[in-house]
C-alpha positions as CSV (number, residue, x, y, z in Angstrom):
1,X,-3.2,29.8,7.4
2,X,-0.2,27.2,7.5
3,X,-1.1,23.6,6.7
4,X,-2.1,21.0,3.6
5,X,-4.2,18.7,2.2
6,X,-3.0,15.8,1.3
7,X,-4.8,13.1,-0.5
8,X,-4.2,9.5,-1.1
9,X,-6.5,8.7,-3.8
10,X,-6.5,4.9,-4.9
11,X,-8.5,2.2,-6.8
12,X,-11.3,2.1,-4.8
13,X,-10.9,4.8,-1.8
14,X,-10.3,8.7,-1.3
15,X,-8.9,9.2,1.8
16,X,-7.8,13.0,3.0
17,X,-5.8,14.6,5.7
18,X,-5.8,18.0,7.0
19,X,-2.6,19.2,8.4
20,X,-1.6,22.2,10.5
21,X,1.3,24.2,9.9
22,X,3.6,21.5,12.2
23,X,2.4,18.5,10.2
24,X,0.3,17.0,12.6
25,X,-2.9,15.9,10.7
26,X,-6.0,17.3,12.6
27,X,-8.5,16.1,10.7
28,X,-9.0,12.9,8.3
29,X,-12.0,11.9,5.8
30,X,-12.6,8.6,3.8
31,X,-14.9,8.2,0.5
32,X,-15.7,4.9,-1.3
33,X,-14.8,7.3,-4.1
34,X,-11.6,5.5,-5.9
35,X,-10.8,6.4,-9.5
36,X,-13.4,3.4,-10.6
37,X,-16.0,4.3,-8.4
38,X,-16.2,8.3,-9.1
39,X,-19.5,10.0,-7.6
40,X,-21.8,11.9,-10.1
41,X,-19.3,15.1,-11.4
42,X,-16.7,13.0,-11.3
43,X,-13.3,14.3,-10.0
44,X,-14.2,17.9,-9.0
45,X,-17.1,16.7,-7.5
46,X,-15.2,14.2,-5.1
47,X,-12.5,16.7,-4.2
48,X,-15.0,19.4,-3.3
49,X,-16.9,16.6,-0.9
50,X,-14.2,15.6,1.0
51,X,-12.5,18.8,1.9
52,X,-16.0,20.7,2.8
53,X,-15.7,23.1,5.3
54,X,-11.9,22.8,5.3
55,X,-9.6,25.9,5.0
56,X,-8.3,26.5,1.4
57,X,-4.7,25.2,1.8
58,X,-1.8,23.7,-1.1
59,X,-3.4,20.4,-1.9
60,X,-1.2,17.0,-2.7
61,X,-2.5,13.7,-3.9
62,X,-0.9,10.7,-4.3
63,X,-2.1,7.0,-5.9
64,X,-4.0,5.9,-8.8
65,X,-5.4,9.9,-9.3
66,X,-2.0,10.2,-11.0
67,X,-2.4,7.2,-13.1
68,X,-3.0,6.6,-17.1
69,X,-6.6,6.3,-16.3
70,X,-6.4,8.8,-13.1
71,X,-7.6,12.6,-13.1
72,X,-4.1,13.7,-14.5
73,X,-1.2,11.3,-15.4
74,X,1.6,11.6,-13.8
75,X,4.3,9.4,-15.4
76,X,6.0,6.7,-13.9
77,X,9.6,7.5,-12.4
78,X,12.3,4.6,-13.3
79,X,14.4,2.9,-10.4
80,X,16.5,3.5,-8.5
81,X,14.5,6.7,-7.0
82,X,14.6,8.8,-4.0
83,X,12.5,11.5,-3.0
84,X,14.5,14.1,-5.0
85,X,13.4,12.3,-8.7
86,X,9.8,11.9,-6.7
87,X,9.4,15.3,-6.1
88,X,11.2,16.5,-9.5
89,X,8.2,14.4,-11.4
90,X,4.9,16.3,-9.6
91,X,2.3,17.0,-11.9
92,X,-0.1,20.0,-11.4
93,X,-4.0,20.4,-12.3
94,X,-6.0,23.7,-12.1
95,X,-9.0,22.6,-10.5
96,X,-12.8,24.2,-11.1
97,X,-12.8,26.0,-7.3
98,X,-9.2,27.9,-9.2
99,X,-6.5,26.1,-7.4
100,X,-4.1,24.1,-8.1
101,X,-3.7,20.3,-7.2
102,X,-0.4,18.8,-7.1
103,X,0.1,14.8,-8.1
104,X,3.1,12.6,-7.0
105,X,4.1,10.3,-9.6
106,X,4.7,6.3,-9.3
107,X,7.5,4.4,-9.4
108,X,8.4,1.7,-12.3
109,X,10.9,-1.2,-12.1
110,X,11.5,-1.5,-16.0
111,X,13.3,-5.1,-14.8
112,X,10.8,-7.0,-13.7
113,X,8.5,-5.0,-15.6
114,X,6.6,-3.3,-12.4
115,X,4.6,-0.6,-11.3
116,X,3.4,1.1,-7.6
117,X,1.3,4.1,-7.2
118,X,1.0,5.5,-3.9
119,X,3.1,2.7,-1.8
120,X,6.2,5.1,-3.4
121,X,4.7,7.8,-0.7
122,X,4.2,5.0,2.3
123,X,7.3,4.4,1.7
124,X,8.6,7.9,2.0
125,X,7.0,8.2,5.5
126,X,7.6,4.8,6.3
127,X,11.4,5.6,6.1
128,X,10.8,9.2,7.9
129,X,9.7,7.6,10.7
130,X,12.2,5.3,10.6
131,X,15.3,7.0,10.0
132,X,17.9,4.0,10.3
133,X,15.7,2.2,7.6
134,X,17.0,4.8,5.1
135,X,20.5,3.3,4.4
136,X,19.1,-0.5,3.6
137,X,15.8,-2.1,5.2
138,X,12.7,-4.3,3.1
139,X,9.7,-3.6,3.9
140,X,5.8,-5.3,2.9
141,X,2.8,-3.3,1.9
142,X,-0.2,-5.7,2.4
143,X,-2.6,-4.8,0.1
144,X,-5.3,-5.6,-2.7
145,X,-1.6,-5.6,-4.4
146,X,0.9,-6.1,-2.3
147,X,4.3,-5.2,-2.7
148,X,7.3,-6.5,-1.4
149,X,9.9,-3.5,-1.6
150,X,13.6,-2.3,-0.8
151,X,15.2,0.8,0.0
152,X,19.0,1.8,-0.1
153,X,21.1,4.5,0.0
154,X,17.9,6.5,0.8
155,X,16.2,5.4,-2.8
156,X,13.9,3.2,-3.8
157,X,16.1,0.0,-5.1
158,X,13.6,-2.4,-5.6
159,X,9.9,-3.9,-5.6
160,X,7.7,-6.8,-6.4
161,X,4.0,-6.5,-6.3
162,X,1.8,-9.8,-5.6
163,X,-2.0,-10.0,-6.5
164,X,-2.8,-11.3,-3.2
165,X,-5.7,-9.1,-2.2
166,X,-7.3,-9.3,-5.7
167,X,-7.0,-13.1,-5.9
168,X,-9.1,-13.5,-2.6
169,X,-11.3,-11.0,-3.7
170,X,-12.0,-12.7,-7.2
171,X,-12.3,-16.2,-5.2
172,X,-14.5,-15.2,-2.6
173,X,-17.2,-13.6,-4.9
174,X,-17.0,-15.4,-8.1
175,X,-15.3,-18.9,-7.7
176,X,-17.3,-22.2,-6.7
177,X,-14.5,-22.1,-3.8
178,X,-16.3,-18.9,-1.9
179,X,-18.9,-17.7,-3.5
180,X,-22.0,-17.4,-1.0
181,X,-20.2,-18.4,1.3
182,X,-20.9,-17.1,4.8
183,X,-17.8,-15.9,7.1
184,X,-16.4,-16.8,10.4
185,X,-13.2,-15.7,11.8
186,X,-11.0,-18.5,12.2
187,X,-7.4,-18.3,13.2
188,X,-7.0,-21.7,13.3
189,X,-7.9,-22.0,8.8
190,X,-5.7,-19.3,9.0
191,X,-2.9,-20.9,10.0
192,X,-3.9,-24.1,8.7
193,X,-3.9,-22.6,4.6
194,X,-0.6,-20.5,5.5
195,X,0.8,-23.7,6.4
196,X,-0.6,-25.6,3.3
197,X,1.3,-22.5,1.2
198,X,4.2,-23.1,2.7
199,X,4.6,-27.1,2.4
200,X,3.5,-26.8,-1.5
201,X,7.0,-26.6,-2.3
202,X,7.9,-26.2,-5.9
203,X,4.3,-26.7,-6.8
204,X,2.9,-23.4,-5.4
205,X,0.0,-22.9,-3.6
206,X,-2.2,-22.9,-7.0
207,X,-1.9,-26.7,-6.7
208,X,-3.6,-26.5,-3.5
209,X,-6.7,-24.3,-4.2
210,X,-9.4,-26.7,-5.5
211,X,-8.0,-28.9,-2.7
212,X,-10.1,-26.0,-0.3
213,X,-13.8,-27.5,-2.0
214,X,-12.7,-31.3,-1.1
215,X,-11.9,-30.9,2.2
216,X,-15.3,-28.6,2.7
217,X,-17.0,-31.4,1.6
218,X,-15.1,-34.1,3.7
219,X,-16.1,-32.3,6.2
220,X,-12.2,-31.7,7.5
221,X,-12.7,-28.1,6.6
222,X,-16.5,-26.0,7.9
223,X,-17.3,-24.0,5.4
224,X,-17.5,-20.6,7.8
225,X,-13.9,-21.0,7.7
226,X,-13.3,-21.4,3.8
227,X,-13.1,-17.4,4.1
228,X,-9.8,-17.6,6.1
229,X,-8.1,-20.7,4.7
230,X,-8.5,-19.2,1.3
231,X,-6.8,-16.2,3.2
232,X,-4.1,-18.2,4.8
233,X,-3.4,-19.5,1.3
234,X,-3.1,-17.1,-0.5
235,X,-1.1,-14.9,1.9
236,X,0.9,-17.8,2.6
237,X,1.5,-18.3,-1.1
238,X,3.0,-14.8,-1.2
239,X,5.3,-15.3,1.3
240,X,6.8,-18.9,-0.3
241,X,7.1,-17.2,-3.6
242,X,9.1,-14.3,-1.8
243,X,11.4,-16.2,-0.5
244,X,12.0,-18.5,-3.3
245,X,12.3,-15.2,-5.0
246,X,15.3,-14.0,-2.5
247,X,13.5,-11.8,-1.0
248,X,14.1,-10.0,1.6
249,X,17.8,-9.7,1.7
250,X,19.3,-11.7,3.9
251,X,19.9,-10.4,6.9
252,X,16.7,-8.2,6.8
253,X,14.0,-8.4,8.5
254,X,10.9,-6.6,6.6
255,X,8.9,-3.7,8.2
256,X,5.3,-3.3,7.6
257,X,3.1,-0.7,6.1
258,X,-0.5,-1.1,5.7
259,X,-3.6,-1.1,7.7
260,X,-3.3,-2.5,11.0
261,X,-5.5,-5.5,10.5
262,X,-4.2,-7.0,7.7
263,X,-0.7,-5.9,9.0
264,X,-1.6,-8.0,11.8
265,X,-2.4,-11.2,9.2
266,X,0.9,-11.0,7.6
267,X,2.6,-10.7,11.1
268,X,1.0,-14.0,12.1
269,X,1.9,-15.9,8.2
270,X,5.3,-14.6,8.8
271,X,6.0,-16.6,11.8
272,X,4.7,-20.0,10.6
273,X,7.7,-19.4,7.9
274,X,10.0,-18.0,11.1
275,X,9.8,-14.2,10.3
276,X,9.5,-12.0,12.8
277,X,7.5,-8.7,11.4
278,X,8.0,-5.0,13.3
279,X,4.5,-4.0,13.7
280,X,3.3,-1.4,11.0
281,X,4.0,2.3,10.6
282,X,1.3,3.9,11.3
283,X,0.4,7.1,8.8
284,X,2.7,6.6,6.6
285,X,0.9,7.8,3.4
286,X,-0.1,10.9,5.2
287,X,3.8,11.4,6.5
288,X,5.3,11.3,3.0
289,X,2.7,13.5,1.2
290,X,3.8,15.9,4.5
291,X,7.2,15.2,3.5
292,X,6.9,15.6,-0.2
293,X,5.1,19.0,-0.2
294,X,7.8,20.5,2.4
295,X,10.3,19.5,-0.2
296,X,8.0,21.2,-3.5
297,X,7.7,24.1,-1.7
298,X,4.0,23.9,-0.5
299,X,4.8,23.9,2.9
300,X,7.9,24.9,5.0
301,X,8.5,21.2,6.3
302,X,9.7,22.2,9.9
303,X,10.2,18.3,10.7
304,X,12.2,17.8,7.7
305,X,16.0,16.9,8.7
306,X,18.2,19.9,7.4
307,X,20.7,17.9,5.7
308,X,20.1,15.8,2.9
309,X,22.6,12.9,4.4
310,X,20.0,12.4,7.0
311,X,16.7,13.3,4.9
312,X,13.9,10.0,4.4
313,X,14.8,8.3,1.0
């Protein structure tokens, strides 16, 4: 039988696709089961879970799996990279059912210093989808850590990753700013801490966080919407740093990866700082870790462009 399993195994999540010979994905599974939060027997034990039942077929992960601290490292693949250094790098495990599973390294930026794991794949389908992207385009992967990346010449040129999800996360559960805090959806402290980001000028939105508590307890702020203005802040800080940064190029306009919900959040920060977002690729971990394994030989990538003038990355 034709097809794969492709895996993109992060921090905190195992997600897996099943693919048919065409690369259409026919069947997809998520686990809470990120390299930090391993059920009992560990790797094997998560890999046999999730593809139960499906048909023994070449298996590829991507993400934190190929990390330092991941199932099998993977090293890190300097910039500038396209998908021929990406696919050069793959690392393969025997696994206890006797067959082999195939890891697709990170990318490093030894510049800035910086790292990605598994937003180098997004990427790769992002651009697939996209063909026109491949000569120049920038592009935002909302995230726990987002990164803020560029592609030229059908490589990998650049990246910056931002803490943003993290941040929130650390505030919301263990600061006197969120924690206990009950949540509201609230698109107006949304906006309102995006805005507050983006006027902090030099200062930075840091300057502006304990500012959150004082205005809960004037009253100008309920504290249902703390949750969101915390949000709008921090997201809002990313994109004021960004641009200070010089990023994106000028002249482009960023695409999106990343699930459609947060997507939608940036979208909506972007304008109050007069981007306008494309709205997100949809699947685009699953389409490079199709695109990858057509290229390594696991599959015969019918979708891939024959030519490599024209191939994603």
């Amino acid at each position: 039988m034709d097809g794969l399993i492709g895996l993109d195994w992060g921090t905190t999540r195992l997600r897996a696709y099943r693919f048919d010979g065409a690369g259409r994905v026919q069947d997809t599974r998520t686990r809470p089961w990120g390299i930090r939060s391993l059920p009992a027997g560990g790797y094997e034990a998560a890999l046999a879970d999730v593809t139960a039942g499906w048909p023994a077929l070449p298996r590829l992960a991507c993400g934190m799996v190929g990390s330092r601290g991941g199932w099998l490292e993977a090293p890190y693949v300097d910039l500038p990279a396209g998908a021929d250094a990406l696919c050069a790098a793959v690392r393969r495990l025997r696994a206890a059912d006797g067959m082999d599973l195939h890891i697709v390294p990170g990318l490093r930026n030894p510049t800035a210093p910086d790292v990605m794991r598994g937003e180098e794949t997004q990427l790769l389908g992002a651009v697939a989808q996209r063909p026109a992207s491949a000569a120049r385009s920038a592009w935002i992967l909302p995230g726990t850590h987002s990164k803020w990346a560029t592609v030229e010449g059908r490589a990998v040129t650049g990246f910056r990753t931002y803490l943003t999800g993290e941040l929130y996360a650390l505030l919301r559960e263990h600061s006197i700013l969120g924690a206990g805090i009950a949540e509201a959806v609230s698109p107006a402290a949304f906006a309102r801490g995006v805005d507050a980001a983006r006027d902090s000028g030099a200062q930075g939105a840091t300057s502006r966080l304990f500012a959150t508590r004082a205005l809960m307890l004037e009253g100008a702020l309920a504290p249902a919407e703390v949750p969101d203005y915390l949000s709008g802040l921090l997201i809002g800080e990313e994109f004021r740093s960004a641009l200070a940064g010089g990023l994106p190029p000028p002249g482009e306009a960023p695409g999106l990866i990343g699930e459609p919900a947060l997507c939608e959040r940036y979208r909506q920060a972007a304008a109050r700082f007069g981007l306008a977002l494309a709205p997100p690729v949809a699947d685009a971990a699953a389409l490079g870790l199709w695109h990858v394994a057509g290229r390594i030989g696991l599959v015969h990538d019918r979708g891939r462009p024959a030519s490599e003038e024209s191939s994603p990355c």
